[in-house]
N, C-alpha and C positions, 0 to 999 in steps of 0.2 A: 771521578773528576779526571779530567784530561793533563794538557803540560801547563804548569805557570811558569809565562816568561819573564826572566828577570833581569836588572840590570848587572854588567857585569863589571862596570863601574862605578862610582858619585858620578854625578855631572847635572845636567839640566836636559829633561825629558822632550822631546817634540815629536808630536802626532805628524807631521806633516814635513818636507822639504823644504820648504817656502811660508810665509804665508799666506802667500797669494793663491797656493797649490791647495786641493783638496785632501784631507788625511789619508795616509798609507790604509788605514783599515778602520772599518767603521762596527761597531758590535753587531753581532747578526752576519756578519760579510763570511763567506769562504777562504780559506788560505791553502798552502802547499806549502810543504817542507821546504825549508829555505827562504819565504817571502818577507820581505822586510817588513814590519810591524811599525817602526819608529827609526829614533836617533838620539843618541846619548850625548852631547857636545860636551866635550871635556878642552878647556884651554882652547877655543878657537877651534878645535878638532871635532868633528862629525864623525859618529861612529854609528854604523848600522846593525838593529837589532833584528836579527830575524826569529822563524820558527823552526824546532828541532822538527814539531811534526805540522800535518794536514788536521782541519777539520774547522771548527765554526767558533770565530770571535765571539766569547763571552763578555764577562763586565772589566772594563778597565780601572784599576786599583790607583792611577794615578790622574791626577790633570795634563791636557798640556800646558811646556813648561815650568812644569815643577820640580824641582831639587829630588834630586831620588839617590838612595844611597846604593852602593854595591851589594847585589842581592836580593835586592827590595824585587816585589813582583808588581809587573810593570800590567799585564794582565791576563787573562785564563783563556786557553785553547779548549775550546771540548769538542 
C-alpha cells in the first residue's frame, strides 16, 4: 500500500475549489508530490491538502463535505 492522506486538522472536507469547479482529483487520476488532493476549511479558512508522494489516486475514505477529524484518512495514494 502506498501513502494515506490525512487530515491534519477537524474541519469540513471539499473535493473541489468551488462548486462550480471540477474536483482536484478523481480516483484512477495521476498526481505528483505536492498536488493538492482537496481542502480542509476550518473557521472560514481554506486549507490545502496535498501529496507527500506521486502515483495513482485510489479509494476516497471520505465524502465531499463531510466533517473529518484530525488524522482521519482523507484517501489512499498507490
Amino acid at each position: 500500500m502506498g501513502e494515506q492522506v490525512k487530515s491534519p486538522m477537524p474541519g469540513i472536507f471539499y473535493r473541489q475549489s468551488d462548486p462550480d469547479e471540477p474536483p482536484f482529483v478523481e480516483e484512477g487520476d495521476s498526481v505528483d508530490a505536492g498536488d493538492t488532493i482537496g481542502l480542509v476549511e476550518v473557521m472560514k479558512n481554506f486549507h490545502e491538502i496535498t501529496t507527500e508522494n506521486g502515483g495513482t489516486v485510489g479509494e476516497f475514505h471520505v465524502e465531499n463535505e463531510a466533517e473529518v477529524e484530525a488524522d482521519q484518512t482523507l484517501l489512499d495514494i498507490e
